[in-house]
NUZADREN-257052 format. One line per field, with one value per residue (C-alpha): residue number from 1; residue in three letters; x, y, z. Coordinates in steps of 0.02 Angstrom, whole numbers, padded with zeros to 5 digits. Each point is the difference from the previous one (the first is absolute). Example, Ala and Ser with C-alpha at 12.3 -4.5 7.8 and 13.67 -1.06 7.14 Angstrom:
2
n: [1|2]
res: [Ala|Ser]
X: [00615|00069]
Y: [-00225|00172]
Z: [00390|-00033]
This chain:
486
n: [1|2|3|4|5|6|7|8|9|10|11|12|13|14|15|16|17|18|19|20|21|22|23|24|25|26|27|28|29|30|31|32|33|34|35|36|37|38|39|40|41|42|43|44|45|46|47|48|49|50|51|52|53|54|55|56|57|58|59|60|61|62|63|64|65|66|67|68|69|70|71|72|73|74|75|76|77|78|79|80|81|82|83|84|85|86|87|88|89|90|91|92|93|94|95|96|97|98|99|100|101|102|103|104|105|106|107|108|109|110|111|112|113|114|115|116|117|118|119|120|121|122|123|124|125|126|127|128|129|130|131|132|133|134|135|136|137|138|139|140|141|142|143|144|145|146|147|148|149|150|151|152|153|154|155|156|157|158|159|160|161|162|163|164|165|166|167|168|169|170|171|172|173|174|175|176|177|178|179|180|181|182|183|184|185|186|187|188|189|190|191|192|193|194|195|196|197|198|199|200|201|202|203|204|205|206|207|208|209|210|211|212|213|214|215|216|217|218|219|220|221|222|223|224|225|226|227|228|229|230|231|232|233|234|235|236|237|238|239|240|241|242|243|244|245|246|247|248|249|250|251|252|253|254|255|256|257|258|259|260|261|262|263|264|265|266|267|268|269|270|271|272|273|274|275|276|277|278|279|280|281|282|283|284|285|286|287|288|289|290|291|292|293|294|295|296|297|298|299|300|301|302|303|304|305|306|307|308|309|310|311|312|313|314|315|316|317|318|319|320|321|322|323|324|325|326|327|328|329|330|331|332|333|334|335|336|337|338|339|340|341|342|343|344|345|346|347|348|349|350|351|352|353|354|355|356|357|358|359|360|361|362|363|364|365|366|367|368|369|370|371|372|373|374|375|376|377|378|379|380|381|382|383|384|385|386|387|388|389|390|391|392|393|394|395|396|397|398|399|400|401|402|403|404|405|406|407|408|409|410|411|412|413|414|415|416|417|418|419|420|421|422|423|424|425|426|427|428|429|430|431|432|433|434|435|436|437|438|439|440|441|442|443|444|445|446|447|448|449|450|451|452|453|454|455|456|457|458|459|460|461|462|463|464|465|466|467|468|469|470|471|472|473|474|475|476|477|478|479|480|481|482|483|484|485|486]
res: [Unk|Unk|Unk|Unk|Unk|Unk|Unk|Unk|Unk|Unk|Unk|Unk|Unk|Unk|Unk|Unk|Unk|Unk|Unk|Unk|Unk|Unk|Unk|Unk|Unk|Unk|Unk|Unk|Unk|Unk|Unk|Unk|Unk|Unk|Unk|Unk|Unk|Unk|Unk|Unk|Unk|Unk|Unk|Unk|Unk|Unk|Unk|Unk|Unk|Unk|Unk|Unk|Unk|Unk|Unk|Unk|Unk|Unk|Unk|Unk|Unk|Unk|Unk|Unk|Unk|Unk|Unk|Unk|Unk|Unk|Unk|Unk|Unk|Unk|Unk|Unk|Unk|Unk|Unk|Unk|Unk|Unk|Unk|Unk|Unk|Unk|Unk|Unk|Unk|Unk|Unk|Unk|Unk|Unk|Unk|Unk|Unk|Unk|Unk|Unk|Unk|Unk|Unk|Unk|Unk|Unk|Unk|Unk|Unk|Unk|Unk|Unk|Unk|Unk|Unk|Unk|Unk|Unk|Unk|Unk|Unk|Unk|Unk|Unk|Unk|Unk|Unk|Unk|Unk|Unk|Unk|Unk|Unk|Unk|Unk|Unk|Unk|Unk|Unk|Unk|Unk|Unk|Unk|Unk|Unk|Unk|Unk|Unk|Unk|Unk|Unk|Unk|Unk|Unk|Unk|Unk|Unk|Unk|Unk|Unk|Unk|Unk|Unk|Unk|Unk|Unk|Unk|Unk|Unk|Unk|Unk|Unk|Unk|Unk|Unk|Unk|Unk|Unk|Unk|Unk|Unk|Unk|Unk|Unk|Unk|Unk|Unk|Unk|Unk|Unk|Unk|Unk|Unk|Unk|Unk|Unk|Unk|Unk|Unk|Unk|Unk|Unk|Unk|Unk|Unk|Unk|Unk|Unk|Unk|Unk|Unk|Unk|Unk|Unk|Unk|Unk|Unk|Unk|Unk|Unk|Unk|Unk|Unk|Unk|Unk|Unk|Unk|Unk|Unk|Unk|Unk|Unk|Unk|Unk|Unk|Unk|Unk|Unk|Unk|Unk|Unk|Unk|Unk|Unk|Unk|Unk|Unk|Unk|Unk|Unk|Unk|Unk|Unk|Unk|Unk|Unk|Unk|Unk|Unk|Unk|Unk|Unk|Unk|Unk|Unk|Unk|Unk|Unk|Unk|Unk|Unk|Unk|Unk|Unk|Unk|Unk|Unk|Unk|Unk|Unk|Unk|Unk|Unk|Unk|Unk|Unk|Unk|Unk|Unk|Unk|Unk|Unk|Unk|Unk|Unk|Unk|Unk|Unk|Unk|Unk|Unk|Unk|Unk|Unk|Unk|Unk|Unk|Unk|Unk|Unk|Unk|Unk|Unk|Unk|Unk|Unk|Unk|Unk|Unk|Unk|Unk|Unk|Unk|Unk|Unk|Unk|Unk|Unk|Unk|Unk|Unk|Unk|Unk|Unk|Unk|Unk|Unk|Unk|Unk|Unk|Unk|Unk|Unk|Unk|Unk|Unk|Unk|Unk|Unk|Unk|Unk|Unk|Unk|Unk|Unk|Unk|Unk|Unk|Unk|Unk|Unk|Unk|Unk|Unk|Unk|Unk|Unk|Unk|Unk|Unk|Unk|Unk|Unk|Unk|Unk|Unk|Unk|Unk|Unk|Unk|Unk|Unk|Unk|Unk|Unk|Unk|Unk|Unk|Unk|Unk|Unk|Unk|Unk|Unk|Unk|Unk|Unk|Unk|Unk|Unk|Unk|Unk|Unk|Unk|Unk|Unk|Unk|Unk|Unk|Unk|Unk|Unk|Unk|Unk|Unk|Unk|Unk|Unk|Unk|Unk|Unk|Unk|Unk|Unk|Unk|Unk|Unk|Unk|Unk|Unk|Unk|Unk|Unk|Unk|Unk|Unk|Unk|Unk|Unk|Unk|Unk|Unk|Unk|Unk|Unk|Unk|Unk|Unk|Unk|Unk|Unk|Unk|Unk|Unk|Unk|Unk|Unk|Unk|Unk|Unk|Unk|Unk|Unk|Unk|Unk|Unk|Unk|Unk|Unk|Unk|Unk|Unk|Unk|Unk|Unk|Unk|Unk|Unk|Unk|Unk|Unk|Unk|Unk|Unk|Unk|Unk]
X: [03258|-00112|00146|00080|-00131|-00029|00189|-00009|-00151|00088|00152|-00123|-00072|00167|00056|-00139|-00003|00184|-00041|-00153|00119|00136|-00121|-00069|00175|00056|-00163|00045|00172|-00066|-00130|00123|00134|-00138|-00031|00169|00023|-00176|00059|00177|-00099|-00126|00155|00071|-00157|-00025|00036|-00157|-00088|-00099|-00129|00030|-00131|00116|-00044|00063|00121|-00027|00071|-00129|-00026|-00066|-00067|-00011|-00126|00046|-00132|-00050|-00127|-00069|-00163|-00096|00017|-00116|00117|-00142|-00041|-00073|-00044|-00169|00040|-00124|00085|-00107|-00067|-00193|-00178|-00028|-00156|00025|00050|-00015|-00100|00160|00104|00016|00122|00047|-00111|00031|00022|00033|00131|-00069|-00160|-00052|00066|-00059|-00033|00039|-00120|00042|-00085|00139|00087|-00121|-00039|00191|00030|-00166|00091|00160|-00106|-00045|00174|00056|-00171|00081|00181|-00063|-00114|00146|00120|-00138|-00020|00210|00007|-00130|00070|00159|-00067|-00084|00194|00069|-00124|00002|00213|-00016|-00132|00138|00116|-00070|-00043|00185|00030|-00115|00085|00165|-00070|-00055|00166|00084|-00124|00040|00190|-00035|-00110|00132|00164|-00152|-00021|-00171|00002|00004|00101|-00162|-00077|00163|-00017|-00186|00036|00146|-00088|-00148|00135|00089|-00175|-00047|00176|-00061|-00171|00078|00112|-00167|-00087|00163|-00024|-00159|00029|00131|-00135|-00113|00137|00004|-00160|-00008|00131|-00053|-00189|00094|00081|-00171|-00076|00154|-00030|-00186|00020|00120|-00134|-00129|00111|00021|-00190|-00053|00143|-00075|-00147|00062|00081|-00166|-00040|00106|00029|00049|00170|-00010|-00109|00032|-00096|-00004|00090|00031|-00167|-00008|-00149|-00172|-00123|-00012|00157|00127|00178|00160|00121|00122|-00107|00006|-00189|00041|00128|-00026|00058|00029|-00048|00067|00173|00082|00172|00096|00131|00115|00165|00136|00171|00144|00068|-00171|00005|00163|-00066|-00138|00135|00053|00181|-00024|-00045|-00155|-00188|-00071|-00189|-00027|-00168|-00069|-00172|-00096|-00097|-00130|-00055|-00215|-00067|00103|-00010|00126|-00028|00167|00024|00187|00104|00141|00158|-00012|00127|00078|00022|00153|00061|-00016|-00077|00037|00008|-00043|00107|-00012|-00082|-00190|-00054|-00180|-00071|-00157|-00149|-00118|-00182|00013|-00174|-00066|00179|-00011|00144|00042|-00006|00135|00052|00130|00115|00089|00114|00101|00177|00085|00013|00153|00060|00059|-00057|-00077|-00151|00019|-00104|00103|00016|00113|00136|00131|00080|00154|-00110|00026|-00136|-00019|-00013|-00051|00155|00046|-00097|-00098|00140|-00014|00129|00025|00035|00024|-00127|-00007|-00162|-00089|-00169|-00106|-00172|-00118|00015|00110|00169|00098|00163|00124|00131|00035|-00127|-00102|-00122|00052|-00111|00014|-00039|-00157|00014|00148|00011|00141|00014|00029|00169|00122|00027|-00149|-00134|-00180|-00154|-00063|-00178|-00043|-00154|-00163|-00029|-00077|-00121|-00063|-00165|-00034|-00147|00025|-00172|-00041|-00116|-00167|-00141|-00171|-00084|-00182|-00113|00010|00207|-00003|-00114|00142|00135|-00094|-00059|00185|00077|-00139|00024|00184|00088|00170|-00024|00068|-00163|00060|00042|-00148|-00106|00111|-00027|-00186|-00016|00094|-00129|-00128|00060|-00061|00185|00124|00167|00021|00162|-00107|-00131|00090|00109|-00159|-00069|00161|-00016|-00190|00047|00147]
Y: [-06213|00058|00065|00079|00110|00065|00030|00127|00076|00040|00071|00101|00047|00047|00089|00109|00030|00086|00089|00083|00049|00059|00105|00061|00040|00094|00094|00072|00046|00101|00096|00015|00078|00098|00058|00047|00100|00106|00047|00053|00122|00040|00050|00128|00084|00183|00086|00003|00163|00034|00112|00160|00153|00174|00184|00149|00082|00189|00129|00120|00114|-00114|00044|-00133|-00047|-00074|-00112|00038|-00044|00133|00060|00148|00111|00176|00139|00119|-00083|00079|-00092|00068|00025|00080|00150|00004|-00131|00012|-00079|-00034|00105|00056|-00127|00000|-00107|-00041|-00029|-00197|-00127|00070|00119|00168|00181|00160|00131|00106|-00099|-00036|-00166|-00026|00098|-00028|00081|00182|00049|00020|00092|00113|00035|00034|00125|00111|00002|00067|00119|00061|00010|00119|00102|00023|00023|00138|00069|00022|00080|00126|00041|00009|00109|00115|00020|00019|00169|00065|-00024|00091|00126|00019|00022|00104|00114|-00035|00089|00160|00023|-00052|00163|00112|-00043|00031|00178|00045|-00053|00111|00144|-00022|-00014|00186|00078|-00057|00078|00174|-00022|-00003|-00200|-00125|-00140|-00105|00051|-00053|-00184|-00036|00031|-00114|-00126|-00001|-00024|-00159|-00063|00035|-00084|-00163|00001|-00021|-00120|-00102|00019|-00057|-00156|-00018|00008|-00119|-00111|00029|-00041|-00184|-00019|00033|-00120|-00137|00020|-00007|-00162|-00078|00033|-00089|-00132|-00004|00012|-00156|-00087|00039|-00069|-00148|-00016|00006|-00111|-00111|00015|-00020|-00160|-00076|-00011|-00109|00065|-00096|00091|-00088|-00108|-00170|-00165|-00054|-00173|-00076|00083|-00033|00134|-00010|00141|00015|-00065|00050|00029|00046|00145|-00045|-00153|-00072|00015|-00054|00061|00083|-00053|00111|-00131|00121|00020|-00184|-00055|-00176|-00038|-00154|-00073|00007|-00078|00088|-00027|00039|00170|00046|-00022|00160|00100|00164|00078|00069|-00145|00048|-00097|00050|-00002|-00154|-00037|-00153|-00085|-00092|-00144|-00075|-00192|00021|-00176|00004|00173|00110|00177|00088|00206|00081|00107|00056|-00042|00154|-00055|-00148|-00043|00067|-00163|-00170|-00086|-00140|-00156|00076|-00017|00108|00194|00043|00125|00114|00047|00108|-00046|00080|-00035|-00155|-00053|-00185|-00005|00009|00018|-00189|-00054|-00119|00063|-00054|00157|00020|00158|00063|00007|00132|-00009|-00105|00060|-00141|-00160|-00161|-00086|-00182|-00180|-00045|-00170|00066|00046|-00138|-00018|00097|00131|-00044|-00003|-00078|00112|-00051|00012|-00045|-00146|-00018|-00050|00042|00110|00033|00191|00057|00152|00062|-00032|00165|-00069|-00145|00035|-00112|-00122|00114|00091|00135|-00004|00092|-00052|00018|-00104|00142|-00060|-00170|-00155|-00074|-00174|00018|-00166|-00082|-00209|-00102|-00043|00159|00087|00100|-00062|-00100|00048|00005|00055|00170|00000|00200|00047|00061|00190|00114|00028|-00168|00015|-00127|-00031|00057|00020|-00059|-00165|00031|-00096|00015|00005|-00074|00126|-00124|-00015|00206|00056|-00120|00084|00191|-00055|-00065|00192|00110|-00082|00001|00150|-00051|00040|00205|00071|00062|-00178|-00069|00093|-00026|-00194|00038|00100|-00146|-00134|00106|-00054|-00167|-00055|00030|-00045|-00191|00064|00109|-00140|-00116|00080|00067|-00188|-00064|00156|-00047|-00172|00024]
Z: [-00482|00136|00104|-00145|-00046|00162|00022|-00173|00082|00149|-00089|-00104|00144|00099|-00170|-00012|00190|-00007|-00166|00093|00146|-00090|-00123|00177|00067|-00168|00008|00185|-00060|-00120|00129|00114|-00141|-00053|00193|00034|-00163|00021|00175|-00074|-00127|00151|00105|-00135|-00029|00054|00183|00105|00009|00175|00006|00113|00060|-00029|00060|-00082|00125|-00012|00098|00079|00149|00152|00147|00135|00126|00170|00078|00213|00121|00119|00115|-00053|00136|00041|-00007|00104|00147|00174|00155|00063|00208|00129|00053|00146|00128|00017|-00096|-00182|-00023|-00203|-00133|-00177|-00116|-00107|00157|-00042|-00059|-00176|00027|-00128|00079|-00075|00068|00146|00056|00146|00051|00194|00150|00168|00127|00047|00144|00115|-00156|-00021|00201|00007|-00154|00078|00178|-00135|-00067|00130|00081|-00136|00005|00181|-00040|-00125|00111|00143|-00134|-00021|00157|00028|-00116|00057|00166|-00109|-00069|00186|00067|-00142|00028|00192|-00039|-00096|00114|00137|-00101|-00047|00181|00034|-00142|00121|00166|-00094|-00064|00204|00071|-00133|00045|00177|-00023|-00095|00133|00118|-00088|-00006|00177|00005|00007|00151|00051|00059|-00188|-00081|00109|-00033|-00193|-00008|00098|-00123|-00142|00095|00028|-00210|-00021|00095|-00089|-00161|00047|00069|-00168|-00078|00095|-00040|-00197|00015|00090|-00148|-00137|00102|00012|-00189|-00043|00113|-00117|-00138|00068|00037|-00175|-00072|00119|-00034|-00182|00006|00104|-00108|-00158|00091|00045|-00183|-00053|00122|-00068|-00171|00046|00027|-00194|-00103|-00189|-00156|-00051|-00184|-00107|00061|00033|00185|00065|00168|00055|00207|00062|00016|00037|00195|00020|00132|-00061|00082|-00045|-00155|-00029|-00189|-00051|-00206|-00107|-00171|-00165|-00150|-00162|-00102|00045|00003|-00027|-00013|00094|-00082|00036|-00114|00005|00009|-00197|-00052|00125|-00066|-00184|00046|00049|-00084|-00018|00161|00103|00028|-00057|-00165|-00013|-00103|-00072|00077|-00028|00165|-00089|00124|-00059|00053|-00077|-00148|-00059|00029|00080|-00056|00092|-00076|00109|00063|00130|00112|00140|00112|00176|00089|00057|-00039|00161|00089|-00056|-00167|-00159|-00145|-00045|00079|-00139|-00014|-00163|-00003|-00093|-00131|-00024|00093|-00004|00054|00122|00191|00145|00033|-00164|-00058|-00192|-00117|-00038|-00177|00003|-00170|00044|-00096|-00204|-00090|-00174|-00102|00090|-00092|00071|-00045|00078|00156|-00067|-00148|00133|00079|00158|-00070|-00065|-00185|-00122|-00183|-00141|-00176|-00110|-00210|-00056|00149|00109|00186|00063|00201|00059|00164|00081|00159|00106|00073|00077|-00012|-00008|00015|-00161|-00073|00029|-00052|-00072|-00094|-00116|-00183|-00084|-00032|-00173|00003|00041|00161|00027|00138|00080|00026|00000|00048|-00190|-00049|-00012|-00100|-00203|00029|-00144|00030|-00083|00079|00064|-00004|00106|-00084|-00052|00123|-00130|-00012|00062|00159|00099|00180|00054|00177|-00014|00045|00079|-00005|00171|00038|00099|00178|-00010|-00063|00169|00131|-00071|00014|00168|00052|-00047|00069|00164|-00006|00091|-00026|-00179|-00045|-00054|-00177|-00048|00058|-00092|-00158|00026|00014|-00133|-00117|00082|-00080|-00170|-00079|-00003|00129|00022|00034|00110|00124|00009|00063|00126|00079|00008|00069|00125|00033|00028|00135]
């Protein structure tokens, strides 16, 4: 009985062991059924919708900027030379490195002694020359006179022979009265020849004076010329570099003493390629005087003088590529010859062009416009310039909504939600952060500037005048710190 019972407890075990399984099994077919048939509905549900930031494409007037590198260059610039070889005895108090002159003073003198010894000898000269002329031509007058005294007693000798030659056809006259008459006539006839002489004598003599007062006059020029020489004059207002004279110096003729810089008139030169050169070019072929803008980078702020493209160099240069191109400069204060600015010159204007994000545009210079029920549509445009972030197009999607950045997911019939950017009148805070500056950390940073000469000395008062604030701009702080600390 024993075994029995344990043999129905087994099979009620067994029994209730496959009901529990196949309970479990019919409970995973129905999960799984259920599965299958949630991902069918899943899979028929609506098209995914991508989200997608679009830019109104409008069609204005642009006018592009090209980006360069030059060197501010002085366009007034005169090397300083010793016309004469001699002593340094004359300098001026502002004749220094950078030092400031004005136009006409005074820059050095070199001893004139000998100068001045040789324009009195000069003087003198012509005080002779004129003195000789004035004598010539008083001698001049005596043999004009005496010639004229030789001929009126040439007249009277003339009158006795005639007298002579009438007493003798009378016959009351002699042969021996006749002889001595015309003998005193030949010898009247000789005298004025001799006083012609004479004159003619005197005329030389009065030319050849003449010809030493030129001679001493041109001596005399020379002499104060020389003595001229000996002072050196400012021909502008300038500042003073490459300074190589001291006073009591000895310098050589034609030597470079310093050479003169006029601040005021400065130029950049910058190198452009040739596509960008040809874009600056008029009907004619020749350079039109685009506006450009130097920026100079001075610890983070930028010190920005406008101007204008005056001319370009005649040839290219070797081992040079591209255009070397001047513009002028205006009220270019805080810049100095050397400097290395950034140059941004306006090409000339384009009438219906489209500014758009470069990362709208594709390699085949399509773009995707917003079409009926949000659906992307691709257009072709035709690329003008890239600038910067940014290019310039034109095409006909004038007023429509181009997609701004284009993904690998996006494409033509593809519908996305449009992300529009924010009003220009939204307000947004775009104040500089500010920091608050404790009095040690504030006196480093004034003691840093006022020692530095590098700094233009417009913007360095501008910086100091902003430390004198309780808050200053976190930006300037800390580029003077990292400057301080290299």
């Amino acid at each position: 009985m024993r075994f029995l019972g344990r043999s129905l407890v087994a099979l009620f075990l067994a029994a209730l062991t496959l009901g529990l399984l196949g309970w479990a099994g019919q409970i995973t077919y129905s999960a799984m059924q259920a599965r299958d048939a949630d991902e069918g509905r899943r899979s028929q549900a609506r098209e995914r919708v991508l989200a997608a930031n679009v830019v109104v494409a409008r069609a204005e007037r642009i006018v592009p900027v090209l980006t360069a590198f030059g060197e501010v260059q002085a366009r007034r610039v005169l090397e300083l030379r010793a016309p004469v070889a001699g002593r340094v005895v004359e300098l001026a108090d502002g004749f220094e490195e950078g030092g400031t002159v004005t136009e006409g003073q005074v820059l050095l003198r070199i001893d004139p002694a000998n100068a001045e010894s040789a324009l009195a000898v000069a003087r003198a000269d012509l005080a002779g020359a004129e003195a000789e002329a004035r004598d010539a031509a008083r001698n001049l007058e005596l043999s004009r006179a005496e010639l004229a005294g030789a001929e009126a007693q040439r007249d009277l000798q003339a009158r006795a022979v005639q007298r002579q030659i009438d007493l003798g056809d009378r016959g009351v006259g002699t042969a021996a009265n006749l002889e001595a008459a015309e003998l005193s006539l030949a010898n009247a006839d000789q005298t004025i020849l001799t006083r012609r002489g004479a004159i003619a004598i005197a005329e030389t003599r009065v030319d050849s004076a003449a010809l030493a007062i030129d001679r001493a006059r041109i001596a005399l020029a020379q002499a104060e010329r020389d003595v001229a020489d000996r002072t050196l004059r400012a021909e502008f207002d300038g500042q003073l570099s490459d300074v190589s004279v001291l006073r009591g110096g000895l310098v050589s003729a034609n030597e470079q003493i310093a050479t003169l810089i006029d601040p005021s008139a400065l130029e950049v030169a910058f190198r452009l390629s040739a596509s960008e050169h040809a874009r600056l070019l008029d009907g004619t072929g020749n350079l039109v005087g685009a506006q450009v803008t130097a920026v100079l980078d001075v610890l983070g702020l930028d010190v920005e003088a406008v101007g204008r493209i005056t001319r370009e160099a005649p040839a290219v240069g070797e081992g040079q590529t591209g255009r070397l191109v001047f513009a002028g400069l205006e009220g270019a204060r805080g810049f100095r010859p050397g400097d290395f600015v950034r140059v941004v010159v306006q090409e000339p204007p384009m009438d219906r062009a489209i500014r758009l994000p470069a990362t709208s545009l594709s390699a085949q210079n399509t773009v995707l416009v917003l079409g009926d029920e949000d659906r992307l549509e691709e257009m072709d445009v035709t690329l003008l310039r890239r600038q910067g972030d940014d290019i310039v197009v034109r095409g006909d999607i004038a007023g429509r909504e181009v997609v701004a950045e284009r993904t690998p997911v996006l494409g033509a019939g593809i519908k996305v939600r449009p992300q529009r950017p924010v009003s220009a009148d939204t307000p947004q805070d775009t104040a500089p952060e500010m920091v608050v500056l404790d009095p040690d950390r504030r006196a480093r940073i004034v003691a840093y500037l006022e020692g530095n000469t590098r700094i233009p000395g417009d913007v360095k008062q501008r910086m100091l005048t902003q430390l004198e604030s309780e808050a200053v701009p976190a930006e300037m702080v800390d580029r003077l710190e990292s400057r301080m600390g290299g």
